[in-house]
ZADO-1210 file (C-alpha; in nm, 4 decimals, padded with zeros to 6 digits):
<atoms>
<atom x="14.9648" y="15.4141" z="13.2918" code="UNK" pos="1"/>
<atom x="15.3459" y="15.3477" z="13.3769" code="UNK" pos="2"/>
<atom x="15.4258" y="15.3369" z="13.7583" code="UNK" pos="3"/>
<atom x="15.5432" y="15.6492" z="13.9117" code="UNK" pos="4"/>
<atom x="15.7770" y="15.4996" z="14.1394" code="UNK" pos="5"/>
<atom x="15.9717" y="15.4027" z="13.8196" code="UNK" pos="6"/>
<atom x="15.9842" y="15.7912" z="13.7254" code="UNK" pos="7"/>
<atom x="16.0468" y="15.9013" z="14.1116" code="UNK" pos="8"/>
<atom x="16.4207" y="15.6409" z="14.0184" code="UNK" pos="9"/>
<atom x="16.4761" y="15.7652" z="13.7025" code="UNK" pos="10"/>
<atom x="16.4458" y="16.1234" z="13.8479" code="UNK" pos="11"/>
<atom x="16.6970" y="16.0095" z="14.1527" code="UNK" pos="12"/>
<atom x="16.4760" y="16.1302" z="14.3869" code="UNK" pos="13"/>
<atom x="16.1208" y="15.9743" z="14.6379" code="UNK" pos="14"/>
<atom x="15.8371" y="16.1931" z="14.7232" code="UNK" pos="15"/>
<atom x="15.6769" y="16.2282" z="15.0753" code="UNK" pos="16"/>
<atom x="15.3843" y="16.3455" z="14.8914" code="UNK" pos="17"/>
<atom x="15.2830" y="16.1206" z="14.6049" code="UNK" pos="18"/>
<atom x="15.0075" y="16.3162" z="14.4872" code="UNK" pos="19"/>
<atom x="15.2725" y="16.6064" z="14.4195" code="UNK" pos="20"/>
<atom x="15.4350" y="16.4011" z="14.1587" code="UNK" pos="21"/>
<atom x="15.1080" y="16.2761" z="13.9944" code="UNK" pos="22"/>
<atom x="14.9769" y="16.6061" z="13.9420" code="UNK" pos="23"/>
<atom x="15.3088" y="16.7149" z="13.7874" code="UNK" pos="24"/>
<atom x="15.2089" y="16.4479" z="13.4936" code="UNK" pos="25"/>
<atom x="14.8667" y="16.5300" z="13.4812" code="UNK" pos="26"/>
<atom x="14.7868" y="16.7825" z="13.1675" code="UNK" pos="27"/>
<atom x="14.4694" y="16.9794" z="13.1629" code="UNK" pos="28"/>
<atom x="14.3380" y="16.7723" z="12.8481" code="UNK" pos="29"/>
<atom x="14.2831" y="16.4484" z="13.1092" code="UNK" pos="30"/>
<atom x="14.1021" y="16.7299" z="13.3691" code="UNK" pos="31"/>
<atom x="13.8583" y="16.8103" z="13.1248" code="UNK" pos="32"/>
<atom x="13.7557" y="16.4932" z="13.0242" code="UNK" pos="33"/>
<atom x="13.7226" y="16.3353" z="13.3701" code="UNK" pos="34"/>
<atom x="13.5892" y="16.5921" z="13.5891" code="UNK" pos="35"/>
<atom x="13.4425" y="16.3575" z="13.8502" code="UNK" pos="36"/>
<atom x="13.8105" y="16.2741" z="13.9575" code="UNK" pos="37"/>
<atom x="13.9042" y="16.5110" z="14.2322" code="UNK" pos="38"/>
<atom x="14.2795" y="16.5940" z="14.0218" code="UNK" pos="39"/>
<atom x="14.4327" y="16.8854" z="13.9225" code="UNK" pos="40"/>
<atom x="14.6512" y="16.9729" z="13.6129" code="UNK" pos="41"/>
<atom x="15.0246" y="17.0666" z="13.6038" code="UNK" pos="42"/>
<atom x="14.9815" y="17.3987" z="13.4891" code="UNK" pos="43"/>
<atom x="15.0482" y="17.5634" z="13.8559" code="UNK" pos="44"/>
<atom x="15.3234" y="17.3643" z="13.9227" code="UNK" pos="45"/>
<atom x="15.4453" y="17.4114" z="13.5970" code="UNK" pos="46"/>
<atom x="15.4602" y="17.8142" z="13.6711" code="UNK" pos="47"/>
<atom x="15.6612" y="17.7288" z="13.9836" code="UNK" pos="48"/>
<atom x="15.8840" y="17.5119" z="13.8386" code="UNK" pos="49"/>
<atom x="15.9700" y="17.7446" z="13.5521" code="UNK" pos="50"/>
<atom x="16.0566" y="18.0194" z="13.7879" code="UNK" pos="51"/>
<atom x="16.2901" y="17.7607" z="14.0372" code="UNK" pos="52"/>
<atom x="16.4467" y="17.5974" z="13.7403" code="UNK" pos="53"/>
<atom x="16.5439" y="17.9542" z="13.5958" code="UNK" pos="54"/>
<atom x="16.6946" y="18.0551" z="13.9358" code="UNK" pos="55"/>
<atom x="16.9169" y="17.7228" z="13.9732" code="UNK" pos="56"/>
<atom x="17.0307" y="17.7435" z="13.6619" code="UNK" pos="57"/>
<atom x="17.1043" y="18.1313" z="13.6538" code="UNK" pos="58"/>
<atom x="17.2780" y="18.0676" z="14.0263" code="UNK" pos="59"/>
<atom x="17.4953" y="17.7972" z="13.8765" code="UNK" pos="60"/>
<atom x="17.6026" y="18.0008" z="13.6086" code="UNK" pos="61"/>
<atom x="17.6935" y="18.3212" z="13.8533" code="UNK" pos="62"/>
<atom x="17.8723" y="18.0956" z="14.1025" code="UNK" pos="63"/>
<atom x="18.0588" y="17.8974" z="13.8708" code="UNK" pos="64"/>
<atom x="18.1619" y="18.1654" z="13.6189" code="UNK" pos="65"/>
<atom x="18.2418" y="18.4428" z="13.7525" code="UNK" pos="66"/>
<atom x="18.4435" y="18.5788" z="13.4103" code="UNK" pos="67"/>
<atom x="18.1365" y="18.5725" z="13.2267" code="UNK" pos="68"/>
<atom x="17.9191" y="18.8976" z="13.1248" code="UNK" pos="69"/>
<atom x="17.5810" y="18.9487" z="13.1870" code="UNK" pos="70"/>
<atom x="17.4998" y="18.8626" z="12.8731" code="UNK" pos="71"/>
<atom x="17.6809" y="18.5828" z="12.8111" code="UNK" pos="72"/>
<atom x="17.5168" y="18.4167" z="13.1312" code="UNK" pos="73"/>
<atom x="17.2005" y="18.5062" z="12.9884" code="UNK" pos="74"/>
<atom x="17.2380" y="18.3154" z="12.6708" code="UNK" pos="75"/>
<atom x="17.4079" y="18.0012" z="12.8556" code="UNK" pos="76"/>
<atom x="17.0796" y="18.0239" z="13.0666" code="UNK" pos="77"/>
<atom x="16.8362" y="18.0433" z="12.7789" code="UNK" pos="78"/>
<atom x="17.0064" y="17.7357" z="12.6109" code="UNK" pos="79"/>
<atom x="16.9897" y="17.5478" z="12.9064" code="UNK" pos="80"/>
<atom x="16.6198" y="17.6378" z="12.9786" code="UNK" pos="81"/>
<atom x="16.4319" y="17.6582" z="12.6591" code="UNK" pos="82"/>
<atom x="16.1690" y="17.4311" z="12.5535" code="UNK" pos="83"/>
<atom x="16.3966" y="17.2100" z="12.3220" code="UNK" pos="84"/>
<atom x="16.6216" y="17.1149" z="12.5884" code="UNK" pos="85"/>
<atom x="16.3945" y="17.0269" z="12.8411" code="UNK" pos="86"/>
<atom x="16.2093" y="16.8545" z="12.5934" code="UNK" pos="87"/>
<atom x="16.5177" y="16.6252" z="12.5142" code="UNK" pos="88"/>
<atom x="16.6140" y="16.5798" z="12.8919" code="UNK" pos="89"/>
<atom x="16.2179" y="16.4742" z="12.9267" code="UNK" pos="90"/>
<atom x="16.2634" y="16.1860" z="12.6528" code="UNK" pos="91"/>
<atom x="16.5540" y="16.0364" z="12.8303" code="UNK" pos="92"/>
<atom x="16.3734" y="15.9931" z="13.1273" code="UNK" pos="93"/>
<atom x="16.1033" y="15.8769" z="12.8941" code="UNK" pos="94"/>
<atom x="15.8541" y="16.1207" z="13.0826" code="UNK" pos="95"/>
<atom x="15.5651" y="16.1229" z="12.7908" code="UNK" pos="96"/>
<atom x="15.5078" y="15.7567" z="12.8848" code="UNK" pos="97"/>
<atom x="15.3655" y="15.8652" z="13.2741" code="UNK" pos="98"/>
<atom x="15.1751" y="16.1574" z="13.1592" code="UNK" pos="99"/>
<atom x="14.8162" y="16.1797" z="13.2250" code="UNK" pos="100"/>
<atom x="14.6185" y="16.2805" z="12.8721" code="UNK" pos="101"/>
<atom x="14.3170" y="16.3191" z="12.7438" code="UNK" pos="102"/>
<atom x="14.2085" y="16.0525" z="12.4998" code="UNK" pos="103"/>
<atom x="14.2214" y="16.3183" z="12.2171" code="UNK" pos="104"/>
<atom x="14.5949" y="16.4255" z="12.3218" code="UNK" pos="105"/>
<atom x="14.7038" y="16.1167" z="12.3786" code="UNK" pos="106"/>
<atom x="14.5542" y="15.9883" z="12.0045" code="UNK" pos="107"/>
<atom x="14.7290" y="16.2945" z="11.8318" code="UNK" pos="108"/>
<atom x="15.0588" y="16.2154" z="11.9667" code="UNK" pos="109"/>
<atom x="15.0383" y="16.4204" z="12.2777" code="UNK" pos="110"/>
<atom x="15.3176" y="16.1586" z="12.4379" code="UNK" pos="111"/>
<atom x="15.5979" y="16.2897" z="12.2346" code="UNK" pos="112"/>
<atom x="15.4827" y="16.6629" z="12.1985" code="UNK" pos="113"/>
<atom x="15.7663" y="16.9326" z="12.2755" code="UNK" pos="114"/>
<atom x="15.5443" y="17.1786" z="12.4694" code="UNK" pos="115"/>
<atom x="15.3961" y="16.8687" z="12.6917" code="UNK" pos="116"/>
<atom x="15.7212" y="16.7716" z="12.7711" code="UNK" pos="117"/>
<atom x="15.9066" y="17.0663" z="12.8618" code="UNK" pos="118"/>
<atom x="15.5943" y="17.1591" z="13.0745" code="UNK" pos="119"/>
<atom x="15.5732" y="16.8617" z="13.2573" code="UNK" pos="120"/>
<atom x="15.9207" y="16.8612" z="13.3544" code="UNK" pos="121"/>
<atom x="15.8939" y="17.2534" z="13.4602" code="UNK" pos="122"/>
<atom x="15.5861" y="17.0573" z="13.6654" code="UNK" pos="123"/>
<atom x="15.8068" y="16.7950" z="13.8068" code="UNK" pos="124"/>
<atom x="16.0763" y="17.0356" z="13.9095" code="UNK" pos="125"/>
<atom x="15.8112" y="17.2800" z="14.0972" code="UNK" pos="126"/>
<atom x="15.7026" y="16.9379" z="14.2563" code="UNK" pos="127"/>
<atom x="16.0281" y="16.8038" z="14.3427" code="UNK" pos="128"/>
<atom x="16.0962" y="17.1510" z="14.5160" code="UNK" pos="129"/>
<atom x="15.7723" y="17.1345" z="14.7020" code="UNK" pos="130"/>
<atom x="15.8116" y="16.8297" z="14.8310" code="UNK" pos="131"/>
<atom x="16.1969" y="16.8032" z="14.9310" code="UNK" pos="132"/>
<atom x="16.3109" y="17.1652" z="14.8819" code="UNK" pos="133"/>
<atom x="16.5604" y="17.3447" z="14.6709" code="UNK" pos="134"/>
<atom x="16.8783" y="17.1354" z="14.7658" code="UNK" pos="135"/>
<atom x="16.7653" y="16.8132" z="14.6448" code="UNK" pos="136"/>
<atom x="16.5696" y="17.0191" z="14.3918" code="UNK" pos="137"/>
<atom x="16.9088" y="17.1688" z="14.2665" code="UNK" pos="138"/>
<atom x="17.0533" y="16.8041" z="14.2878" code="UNK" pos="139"/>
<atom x="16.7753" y="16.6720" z="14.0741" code="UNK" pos="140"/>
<atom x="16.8436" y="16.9438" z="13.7904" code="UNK" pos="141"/>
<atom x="17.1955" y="16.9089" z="13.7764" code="UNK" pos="142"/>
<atom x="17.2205" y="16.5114" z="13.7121" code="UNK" pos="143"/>
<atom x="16.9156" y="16.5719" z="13.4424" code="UNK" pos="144"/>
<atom x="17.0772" y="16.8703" z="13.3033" code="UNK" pos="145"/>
<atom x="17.4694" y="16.7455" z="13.2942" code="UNK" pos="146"/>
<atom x="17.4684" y="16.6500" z="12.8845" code="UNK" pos="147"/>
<atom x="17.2875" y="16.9508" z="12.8051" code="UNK" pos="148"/>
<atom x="17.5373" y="17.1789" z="13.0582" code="UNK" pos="149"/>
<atom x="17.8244" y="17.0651" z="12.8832" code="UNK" pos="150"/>
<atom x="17.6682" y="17.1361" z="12.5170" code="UNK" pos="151"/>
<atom x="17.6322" y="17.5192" z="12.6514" code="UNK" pos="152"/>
<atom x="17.9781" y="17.5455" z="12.7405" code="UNK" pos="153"/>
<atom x="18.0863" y="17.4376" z="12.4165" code="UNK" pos="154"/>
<atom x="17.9361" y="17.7677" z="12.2883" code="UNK" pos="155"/>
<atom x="17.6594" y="17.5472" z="12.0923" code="UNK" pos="156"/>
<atom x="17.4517" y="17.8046" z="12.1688" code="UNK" pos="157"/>
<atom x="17.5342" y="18.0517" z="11.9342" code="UNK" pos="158"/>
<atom x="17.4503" y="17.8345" z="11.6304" code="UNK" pos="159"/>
<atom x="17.1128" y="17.7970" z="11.7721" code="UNK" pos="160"/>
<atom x="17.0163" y="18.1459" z="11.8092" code="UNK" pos="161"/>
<atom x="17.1925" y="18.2484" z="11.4472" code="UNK" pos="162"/>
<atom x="17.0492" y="17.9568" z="11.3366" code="UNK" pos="163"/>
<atom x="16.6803" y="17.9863" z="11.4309" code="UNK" pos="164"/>
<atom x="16.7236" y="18.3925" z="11.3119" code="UNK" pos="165"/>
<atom x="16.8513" y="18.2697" z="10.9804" code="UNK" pos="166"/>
<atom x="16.5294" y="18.0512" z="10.9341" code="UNK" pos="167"/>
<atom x="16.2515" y="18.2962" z="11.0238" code="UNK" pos="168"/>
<atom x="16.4195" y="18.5665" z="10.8087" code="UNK" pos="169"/>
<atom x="16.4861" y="18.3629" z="10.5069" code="UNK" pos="170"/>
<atom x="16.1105" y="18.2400" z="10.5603" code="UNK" pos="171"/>
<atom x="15.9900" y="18.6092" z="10.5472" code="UNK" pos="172"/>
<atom x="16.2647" y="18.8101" z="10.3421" code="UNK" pos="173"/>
<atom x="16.4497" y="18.5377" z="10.1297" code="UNK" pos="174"/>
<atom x="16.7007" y="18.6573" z="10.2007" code="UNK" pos="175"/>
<atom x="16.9878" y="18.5670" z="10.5258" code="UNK" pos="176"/>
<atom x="17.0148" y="18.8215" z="10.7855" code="UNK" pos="177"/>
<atom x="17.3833" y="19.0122" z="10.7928" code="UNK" pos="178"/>
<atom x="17.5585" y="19.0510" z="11.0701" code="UNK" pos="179"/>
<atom x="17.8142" y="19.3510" z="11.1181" code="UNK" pos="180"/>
<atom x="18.1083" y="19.4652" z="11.3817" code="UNK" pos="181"/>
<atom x="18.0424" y="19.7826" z="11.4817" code="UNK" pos="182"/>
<atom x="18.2433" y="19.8089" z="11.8103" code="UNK" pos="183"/>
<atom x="18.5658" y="19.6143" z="12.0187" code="UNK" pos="184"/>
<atom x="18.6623" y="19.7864" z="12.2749" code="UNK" pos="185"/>
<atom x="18.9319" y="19.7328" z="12.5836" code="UNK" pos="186"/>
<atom x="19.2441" y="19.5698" z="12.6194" code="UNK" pos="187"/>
<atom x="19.3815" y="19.3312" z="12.4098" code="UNK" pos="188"/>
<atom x="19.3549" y="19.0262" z="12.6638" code="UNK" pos="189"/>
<atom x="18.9589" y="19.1178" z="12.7399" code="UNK" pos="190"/>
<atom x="18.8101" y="19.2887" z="12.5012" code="UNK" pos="191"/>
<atom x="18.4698" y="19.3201" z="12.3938" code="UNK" pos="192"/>
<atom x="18.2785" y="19.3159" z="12.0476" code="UNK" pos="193"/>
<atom x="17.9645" y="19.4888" z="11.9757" code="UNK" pos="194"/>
<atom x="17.7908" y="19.3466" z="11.6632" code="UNK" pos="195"/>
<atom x="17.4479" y="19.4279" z="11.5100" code="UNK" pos="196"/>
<atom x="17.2150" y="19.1953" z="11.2645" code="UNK" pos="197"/>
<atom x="17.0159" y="19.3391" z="10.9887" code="UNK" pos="198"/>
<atom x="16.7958" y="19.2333" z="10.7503" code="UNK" pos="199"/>
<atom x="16.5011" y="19.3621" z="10.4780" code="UNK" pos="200"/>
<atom x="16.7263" y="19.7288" z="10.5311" code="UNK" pos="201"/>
<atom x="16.6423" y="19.7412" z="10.8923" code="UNK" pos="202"/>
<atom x="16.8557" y="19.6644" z="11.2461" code="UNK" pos="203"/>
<atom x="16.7196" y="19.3797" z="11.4029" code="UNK" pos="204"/>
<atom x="16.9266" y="19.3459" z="11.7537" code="UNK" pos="205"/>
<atom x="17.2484" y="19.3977" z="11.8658" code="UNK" pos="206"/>
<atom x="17.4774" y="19.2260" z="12.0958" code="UNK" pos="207"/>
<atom x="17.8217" y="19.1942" z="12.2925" code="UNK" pos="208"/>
<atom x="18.0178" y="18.9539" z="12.3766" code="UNK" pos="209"/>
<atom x="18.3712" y="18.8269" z="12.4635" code="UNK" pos="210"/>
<atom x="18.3996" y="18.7282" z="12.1348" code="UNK" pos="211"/>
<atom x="18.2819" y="18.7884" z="11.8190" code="UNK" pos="212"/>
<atom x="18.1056" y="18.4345" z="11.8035" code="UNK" pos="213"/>
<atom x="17.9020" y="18.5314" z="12.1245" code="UNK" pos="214"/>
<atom x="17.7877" y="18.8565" z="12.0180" code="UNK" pos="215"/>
<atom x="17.6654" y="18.7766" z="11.6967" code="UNK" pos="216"/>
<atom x="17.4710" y="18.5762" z="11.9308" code="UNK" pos="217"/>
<atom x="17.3482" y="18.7881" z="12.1499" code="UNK" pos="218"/>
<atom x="17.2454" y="19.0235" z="11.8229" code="UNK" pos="219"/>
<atom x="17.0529" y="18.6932" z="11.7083" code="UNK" pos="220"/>
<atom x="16.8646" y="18.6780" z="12.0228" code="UNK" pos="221"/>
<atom x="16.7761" y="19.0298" z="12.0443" code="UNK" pos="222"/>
<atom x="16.6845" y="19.0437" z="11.6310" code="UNK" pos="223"/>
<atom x="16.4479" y="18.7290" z="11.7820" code="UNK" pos="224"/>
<atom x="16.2640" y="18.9474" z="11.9927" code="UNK" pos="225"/>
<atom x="16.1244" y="19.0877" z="11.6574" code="UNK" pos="226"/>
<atom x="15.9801" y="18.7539" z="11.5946" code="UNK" pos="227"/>
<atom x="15.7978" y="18.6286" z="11.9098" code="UNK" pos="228"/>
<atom x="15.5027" y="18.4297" z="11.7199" code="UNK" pos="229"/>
<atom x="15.7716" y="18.2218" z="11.5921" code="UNK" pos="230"/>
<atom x="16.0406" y="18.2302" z="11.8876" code="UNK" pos="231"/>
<atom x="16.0371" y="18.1179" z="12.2541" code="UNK" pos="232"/>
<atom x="16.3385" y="18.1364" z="12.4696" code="UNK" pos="233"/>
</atoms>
């Protein structure tokens, strides 16, 4: 198992209490098989750190932005948070190497899985904010989030959402979902589109945006609402 002290450096950040950090790296497959050890998975911590990672990020946005609508803060917050980008921000750090799995997980590639990844960093982050608070918890996000913060603002995420739309409904429908203007309204210098996405004959979502780039998608992440067995923010 790779030191923790090494992670605590790569994270920028020490821990008063160690045992905070090693339970943020423990998953519930290396629980079950070693129940004589007196350890406890990441799951709780994970919970926390999902909720104090969503309000750093959604206070960054609100502070920082102040032009931006609701919605548009909503999808710079769900690019920033979903499970792919945490995922990536986990394999810089090179966090599957200090996890704590089962033999079974661990054989199947557990190391490098997306969902054990993004979890244990939620678990790190609810750990880091236990143990030294939300400033340097804030701190901590920022420096691991700064690549990923910059991709957002570069309106990336609208591919992503139109993309990942595009693949479940070709999957289902064969055919690519279409998306319509059915609404700008205000002044010339801010105004604001209204666009809906259909597909198979039926509305999927609709969205609004500054543009007509970031309401197609917002529609996208509505219409992906439709598909939550295959769709998590």
């Amino acid at each position: 198992m790779a030191d923790l002290t090494v992670l605590s450096g790569a994270l920028g950040t020490s821990f008063k209490d160690h045992s905070l950090l090693q339970q943020s790296v423990t998953h519930s497959s290396y629980v079950n098989e070693n129940p004589g050890m007196v350890m406890v998975s990441n799951e709780r911590l994970e919970f926390l750190g999902d909720a104090i990672l969503g309000f750093i990020v959604a206070e960054k946005l609100y502070r920082d932005f102040p032009n931006l609508t609701e919605g548009e803060m909503t999808l710079r917050r769900a690019a920033l948070v979903r499970r792919e980008t945490l995922a990536a921000v986990a394999r810089e750090i090179r966090l599957g190497d200090y996890l704590y799995l089962g033999k079974g997980e661990a054989k199947g590639g557990g190391r490098q899985k997306l969902t054990n990844l993004a979890c244990a960093l939620e678990a790190v982050i609810g750990a880091i904010f236990l143990d030294r608070g939300l400033k340097v918890t804030r701190e901590v996000v920022w420096r691991l989030l700064k690549t990923e913060e910059v991709k957002a603002g570069r309106q990336g995420i609208a591919v992503d959402y139109k993309s990942k739309l595009q693949e479940i409904v070709q999957s289902k429908y064969q055919e690519a979902p279409v998306y319509r203007l059915v609404a700008a309204a205000g002044p010339d210098h801010a105004r604001t589109f209204t666009v809906e996405v259909t597909a198979a004959g039926g509305v999927l979502g609709n969205g609004s945006g500054k543009s007509k780039k970031l309401a197609e998608a917002a529609a996208a992440r509505t219409a992906l609402e439709h598909f939550p067995a295959y769709f998590t923010p």
